[in-house]
Rosetta silent file (secondary structure, phi, psi, omega in degrees, C-alpha in Angstrom):
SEQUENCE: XXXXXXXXXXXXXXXXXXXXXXXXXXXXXXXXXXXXXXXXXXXXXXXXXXXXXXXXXXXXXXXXXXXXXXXXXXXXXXXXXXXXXXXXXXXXXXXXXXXXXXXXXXXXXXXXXXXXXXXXXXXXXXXXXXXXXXXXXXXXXXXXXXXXXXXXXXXXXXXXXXXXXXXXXXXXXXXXX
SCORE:     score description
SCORE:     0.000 S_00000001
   1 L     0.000  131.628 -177.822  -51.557   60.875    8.452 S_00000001
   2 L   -86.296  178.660 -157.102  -53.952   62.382   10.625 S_00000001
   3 H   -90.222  -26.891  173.246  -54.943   60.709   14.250 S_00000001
   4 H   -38.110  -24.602  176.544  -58.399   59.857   12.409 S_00000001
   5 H   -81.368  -17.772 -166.244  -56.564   57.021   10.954 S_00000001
   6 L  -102.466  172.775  177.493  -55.733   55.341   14.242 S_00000001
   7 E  -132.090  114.770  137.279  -57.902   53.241   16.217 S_00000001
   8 E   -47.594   88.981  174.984  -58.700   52.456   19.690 S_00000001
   9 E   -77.049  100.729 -171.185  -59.276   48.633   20.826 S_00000001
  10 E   -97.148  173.745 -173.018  -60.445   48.734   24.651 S_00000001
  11 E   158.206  154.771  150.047  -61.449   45.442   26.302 S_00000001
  12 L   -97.795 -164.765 -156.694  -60.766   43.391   29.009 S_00000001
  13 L   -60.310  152.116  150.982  -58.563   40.448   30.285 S_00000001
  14 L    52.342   67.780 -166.336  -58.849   37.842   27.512 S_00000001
  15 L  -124.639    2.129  176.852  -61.747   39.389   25.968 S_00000001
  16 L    80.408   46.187  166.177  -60.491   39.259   22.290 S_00000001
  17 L   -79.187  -30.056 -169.197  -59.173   42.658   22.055 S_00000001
  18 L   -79.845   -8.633 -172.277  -55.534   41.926   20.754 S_00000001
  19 L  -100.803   -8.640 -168.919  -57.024   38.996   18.106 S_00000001
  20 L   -96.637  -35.908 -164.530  -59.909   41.790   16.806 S_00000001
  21 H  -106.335    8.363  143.969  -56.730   44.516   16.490 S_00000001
  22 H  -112.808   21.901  154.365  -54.634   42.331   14.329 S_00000001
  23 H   -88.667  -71.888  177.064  -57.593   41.306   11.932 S_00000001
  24 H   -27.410  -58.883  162.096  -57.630   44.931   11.432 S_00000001
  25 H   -45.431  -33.314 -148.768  -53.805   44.912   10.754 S_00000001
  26 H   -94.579  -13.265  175.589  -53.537   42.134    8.865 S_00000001
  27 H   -85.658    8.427 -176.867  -56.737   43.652    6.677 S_00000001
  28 L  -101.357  -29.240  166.111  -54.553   46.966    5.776 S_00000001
  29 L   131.236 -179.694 -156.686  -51.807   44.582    4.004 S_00000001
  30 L   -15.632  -87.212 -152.545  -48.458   42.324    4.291 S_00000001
  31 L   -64.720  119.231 -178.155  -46.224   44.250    6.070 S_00000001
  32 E  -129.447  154.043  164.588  -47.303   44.861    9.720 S_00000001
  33 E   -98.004 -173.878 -177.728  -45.310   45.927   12.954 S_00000001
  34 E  -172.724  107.446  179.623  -46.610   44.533   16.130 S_00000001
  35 E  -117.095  103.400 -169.011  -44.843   46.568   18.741 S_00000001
  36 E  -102.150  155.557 -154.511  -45.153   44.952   22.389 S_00000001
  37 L  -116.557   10.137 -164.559  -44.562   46.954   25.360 S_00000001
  38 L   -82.611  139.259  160.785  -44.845   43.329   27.597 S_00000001
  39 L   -96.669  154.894  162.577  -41.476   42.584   29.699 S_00000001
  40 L   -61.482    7.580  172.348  -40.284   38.977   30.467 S_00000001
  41 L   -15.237  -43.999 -162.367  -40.139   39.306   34.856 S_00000001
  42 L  -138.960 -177.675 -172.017  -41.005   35.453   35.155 S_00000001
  43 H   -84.435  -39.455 -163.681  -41.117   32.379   33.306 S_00000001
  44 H   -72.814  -37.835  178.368  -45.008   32.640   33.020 S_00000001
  45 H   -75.869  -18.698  168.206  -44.853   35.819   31.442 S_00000001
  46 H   -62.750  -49.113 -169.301  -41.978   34.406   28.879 S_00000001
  47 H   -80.156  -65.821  168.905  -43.911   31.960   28.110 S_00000001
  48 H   -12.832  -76.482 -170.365  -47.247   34.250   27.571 S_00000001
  49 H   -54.249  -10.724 -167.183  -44.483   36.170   25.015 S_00000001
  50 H  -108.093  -12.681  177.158  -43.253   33.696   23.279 S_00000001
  51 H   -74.382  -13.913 -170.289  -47.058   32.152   22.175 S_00000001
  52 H   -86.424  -55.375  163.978  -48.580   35.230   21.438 S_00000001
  53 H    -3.392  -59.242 -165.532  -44.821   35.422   18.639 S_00000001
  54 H   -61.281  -29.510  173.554  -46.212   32.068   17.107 S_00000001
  55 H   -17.403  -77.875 -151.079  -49.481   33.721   17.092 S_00000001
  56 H   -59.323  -57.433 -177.016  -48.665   36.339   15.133 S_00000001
  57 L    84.145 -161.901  165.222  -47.169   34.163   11.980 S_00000001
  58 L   -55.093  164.225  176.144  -45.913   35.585    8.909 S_00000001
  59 L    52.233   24.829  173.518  -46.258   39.209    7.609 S_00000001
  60 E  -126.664  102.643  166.096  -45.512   40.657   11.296 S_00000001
  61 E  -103.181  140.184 -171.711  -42.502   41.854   12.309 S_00000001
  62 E   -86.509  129.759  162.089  -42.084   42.667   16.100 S_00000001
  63 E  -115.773  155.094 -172.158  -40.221   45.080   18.255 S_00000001
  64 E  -108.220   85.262  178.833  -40.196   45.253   22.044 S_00000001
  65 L  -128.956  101.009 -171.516  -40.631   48.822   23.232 S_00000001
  66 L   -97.916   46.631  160.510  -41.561   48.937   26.733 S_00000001
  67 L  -159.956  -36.181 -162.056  -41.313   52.408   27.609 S_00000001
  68 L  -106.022   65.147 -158.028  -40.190   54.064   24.434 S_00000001
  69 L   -85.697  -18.101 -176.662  -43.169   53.283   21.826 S_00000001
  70 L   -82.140  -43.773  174.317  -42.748   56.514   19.489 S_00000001
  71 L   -64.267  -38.921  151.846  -39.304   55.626   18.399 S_00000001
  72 L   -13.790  -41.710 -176.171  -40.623   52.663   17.206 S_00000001
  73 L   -81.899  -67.744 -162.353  -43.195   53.821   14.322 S_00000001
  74 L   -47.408   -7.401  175.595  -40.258   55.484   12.401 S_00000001
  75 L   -68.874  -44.976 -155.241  -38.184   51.838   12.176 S_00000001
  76 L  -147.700  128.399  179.472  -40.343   50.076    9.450 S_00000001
  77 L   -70.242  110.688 -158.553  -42.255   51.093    6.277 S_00000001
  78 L  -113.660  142.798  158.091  -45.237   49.626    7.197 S_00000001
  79 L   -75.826  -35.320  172.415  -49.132   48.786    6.316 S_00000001
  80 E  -171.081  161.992  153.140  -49.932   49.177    9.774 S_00000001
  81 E   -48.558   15.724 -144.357  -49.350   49.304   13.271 S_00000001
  82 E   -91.216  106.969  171.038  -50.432   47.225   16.001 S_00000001
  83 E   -87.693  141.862 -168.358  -49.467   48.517   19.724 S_00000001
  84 E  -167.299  116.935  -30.032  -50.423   45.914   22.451 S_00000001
  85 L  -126.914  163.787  175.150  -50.546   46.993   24.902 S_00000001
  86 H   -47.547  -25.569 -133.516  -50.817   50.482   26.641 S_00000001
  87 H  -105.346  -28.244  164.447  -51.972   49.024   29.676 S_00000001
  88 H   -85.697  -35.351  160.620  -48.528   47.386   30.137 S_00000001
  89 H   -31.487  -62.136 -176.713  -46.675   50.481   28.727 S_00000001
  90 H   -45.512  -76.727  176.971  -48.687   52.375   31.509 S_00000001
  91 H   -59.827  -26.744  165.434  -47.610   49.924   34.535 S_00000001
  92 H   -50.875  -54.738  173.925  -44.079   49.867   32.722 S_00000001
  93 H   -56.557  -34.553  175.309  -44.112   54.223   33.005 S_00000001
  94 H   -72.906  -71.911  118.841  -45.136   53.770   36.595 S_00000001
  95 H    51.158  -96.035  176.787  -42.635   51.251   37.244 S_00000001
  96 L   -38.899  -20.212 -168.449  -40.135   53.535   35.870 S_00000001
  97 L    74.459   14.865 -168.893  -41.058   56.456   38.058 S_00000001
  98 L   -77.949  177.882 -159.711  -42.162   58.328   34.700 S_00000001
  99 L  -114.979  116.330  171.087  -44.999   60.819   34.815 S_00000001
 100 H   -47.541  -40.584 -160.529  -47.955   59.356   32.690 S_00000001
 101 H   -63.323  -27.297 -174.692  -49.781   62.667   31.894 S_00000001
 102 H   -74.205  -28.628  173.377  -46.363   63.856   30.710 S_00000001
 103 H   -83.193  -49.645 -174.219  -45.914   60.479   28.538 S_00000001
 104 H   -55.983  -37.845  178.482  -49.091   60.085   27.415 S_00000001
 105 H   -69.048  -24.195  178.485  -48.936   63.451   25.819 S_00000001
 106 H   -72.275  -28.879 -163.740  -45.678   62.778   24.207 S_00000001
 107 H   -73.749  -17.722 -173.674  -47.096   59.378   22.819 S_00000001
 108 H   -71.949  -34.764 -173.419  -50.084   61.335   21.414 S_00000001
 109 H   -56.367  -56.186  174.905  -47.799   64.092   19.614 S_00000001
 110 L   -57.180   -7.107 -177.889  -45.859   60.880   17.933 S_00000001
 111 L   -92.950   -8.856  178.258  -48.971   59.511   16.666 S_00000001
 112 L   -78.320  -34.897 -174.799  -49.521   62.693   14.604 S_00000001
 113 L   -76.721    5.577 -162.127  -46.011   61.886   12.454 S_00000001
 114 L  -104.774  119.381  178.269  -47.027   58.178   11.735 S_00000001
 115 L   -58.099  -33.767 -162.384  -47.756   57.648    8.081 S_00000001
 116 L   -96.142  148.596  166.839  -49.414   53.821    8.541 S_00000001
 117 E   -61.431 -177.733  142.636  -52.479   53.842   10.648 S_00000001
 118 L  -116.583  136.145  176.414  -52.183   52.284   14.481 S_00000001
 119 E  -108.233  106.758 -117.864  -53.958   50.189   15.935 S_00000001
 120 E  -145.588   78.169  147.255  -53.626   50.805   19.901 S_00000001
 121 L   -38.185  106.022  162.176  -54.539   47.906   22.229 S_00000001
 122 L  -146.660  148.380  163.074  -55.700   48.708   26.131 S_00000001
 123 L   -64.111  148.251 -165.502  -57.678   47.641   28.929 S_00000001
 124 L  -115.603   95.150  173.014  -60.719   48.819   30.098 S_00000001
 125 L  -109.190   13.589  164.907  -60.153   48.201   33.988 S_00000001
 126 L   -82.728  -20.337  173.871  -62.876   50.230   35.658 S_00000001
 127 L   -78.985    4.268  143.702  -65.553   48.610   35.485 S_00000001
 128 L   -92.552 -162.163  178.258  -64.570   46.253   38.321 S_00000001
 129 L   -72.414  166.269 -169.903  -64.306   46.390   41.761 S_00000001
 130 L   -64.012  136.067  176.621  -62.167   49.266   43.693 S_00000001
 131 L   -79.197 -175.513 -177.104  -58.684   47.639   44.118 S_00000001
 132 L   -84.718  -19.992 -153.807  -57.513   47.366   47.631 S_00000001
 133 L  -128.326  143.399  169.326  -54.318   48.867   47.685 S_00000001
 134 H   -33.276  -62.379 -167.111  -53.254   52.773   46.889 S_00000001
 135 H   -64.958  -36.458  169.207  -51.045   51.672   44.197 S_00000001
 136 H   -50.957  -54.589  177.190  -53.956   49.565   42.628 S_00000001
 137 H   -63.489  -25.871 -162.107  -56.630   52.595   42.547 S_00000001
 138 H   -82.071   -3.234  173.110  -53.843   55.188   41.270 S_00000001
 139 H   -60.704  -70.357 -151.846  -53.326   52.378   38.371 S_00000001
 140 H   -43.311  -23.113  171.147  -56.670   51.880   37.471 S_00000001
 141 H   -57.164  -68.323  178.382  -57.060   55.863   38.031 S_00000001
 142 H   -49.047  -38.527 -151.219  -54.186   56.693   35.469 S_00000001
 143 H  -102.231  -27.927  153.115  -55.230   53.809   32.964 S_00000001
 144 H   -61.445  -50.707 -173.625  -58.650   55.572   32.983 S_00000001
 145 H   -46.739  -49.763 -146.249  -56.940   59.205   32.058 S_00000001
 146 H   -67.317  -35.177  167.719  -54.965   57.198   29.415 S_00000001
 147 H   -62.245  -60.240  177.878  -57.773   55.716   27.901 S_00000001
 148 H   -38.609  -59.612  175.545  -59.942   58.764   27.763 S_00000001
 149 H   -74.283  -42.147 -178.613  -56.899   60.855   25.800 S_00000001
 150 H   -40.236  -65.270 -178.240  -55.999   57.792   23.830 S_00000001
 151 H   -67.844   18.815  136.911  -60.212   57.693   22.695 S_00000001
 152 H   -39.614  -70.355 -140.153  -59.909   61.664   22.373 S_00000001
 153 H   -98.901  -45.306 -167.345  -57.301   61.904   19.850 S_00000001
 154 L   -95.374  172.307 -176.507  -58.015   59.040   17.189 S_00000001
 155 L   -80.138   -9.811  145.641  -61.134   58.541   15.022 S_00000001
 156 E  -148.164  148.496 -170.092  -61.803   55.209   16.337 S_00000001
 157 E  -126.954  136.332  177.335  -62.632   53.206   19.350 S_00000001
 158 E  -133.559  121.241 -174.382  -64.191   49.810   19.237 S_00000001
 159 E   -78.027   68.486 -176.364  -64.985   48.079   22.687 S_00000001
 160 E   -64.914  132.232  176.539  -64.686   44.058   23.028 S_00000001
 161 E  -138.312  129.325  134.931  -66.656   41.934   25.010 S_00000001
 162 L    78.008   43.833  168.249  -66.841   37.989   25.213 S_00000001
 163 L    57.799   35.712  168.951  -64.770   38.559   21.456 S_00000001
 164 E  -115.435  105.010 -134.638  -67.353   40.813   20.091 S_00000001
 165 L   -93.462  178.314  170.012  -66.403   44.456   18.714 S_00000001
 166 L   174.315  104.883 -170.273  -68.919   46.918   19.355 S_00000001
 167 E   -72.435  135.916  158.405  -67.928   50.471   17.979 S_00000001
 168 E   -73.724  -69.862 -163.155  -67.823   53.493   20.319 S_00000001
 169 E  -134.012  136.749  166.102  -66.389   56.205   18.144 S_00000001
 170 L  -139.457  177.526 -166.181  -65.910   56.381   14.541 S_00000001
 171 L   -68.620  125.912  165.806  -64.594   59.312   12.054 S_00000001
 172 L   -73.651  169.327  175.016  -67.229   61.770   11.428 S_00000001
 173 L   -63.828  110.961 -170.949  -67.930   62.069    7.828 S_00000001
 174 L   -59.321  125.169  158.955  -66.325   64.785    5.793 S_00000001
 175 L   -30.194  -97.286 -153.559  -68.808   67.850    4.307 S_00000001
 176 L   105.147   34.748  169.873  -67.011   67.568    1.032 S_00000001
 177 L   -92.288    0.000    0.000  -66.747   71.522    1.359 S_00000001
């Protein structure tokens, strides 16, 4: 499958990127993964995890892969994909002490071997104020890189605001040469 098949959803907090990227999944047919990269740290975030589960419903099955997202696509014959989201994958790889530029390029290489499209969930967190702290700007720094090669390599990016899509980039059209 070529990366033309995947899709970028950017958005911010609670802006109705992850309910816009599984209408897309759930419009490709049954069988869907939903592969979340979110850890459990606190009770608040357990609880975040276990409603977005109930969410989900029927015809999803889930895996948890918060560092290791490529091994993932090759587990389940699938209609589609839905990762959600890089932007916790990202603080997970920092986290971790992991290199991003060096992960992000591996996750892009694995997205060339994936048969089902993906649908790729992230935040768009620049467009607020400067954070305060080093470790805040080199996120928000990094999660800008990640976005940019993520919106590079597939054929579409669609932007959400206030739960409204609004396409960036779509597949150019083939010549039919």
């Amino acid at each position: 499958m070529a990366l033309t098949d995947h899709r970028l959803v950017l958005g911010g907090a609670r802006s109705g990127k992850t309910r816009h990227a599984m209408a897309l999944a759930e419009a490709t047919g049954p069988r869907r993964l939903y592969i979340a990269t979110a850890e459990a740290h606190d009770a608040e975030m357990a609880e975040r995890i276990a409603r977005h589960k109930a969410e989900r419903g029927a015809g999803w099955q889930s895996v948890e892969a918060p560092l290791d997202i490529v091994s993932s696509f090759a587990s389940f014959g699938t209609d589609a994909i839905l990762v959600d989201c890089l932007t916790l994958w990202l603080s997970n790889l920092m986290h971790s002490g992991r290199n991003p530029e060096i992960e992000t390029g591996r996750f892009i290489e694995g997205l060339r071997d994936v048969r089902s499209p993906i649908i790729l969930v992230s935040n768009e967190v620049g467009l607020g104020l400067v954070p305060e702290t080093p470790l805040g700007r080199a996120f928000r720094d990094e999660q800008g890189r990640l976005n940019q090669r993520i919106a590079a390599a597939v054929g579409s990016v669609d932007f959400i605001a206030a739960g409204l899509p609004v396409a960036l980039k779509r597949p150019e059209p083939s010549s039919g040469r």
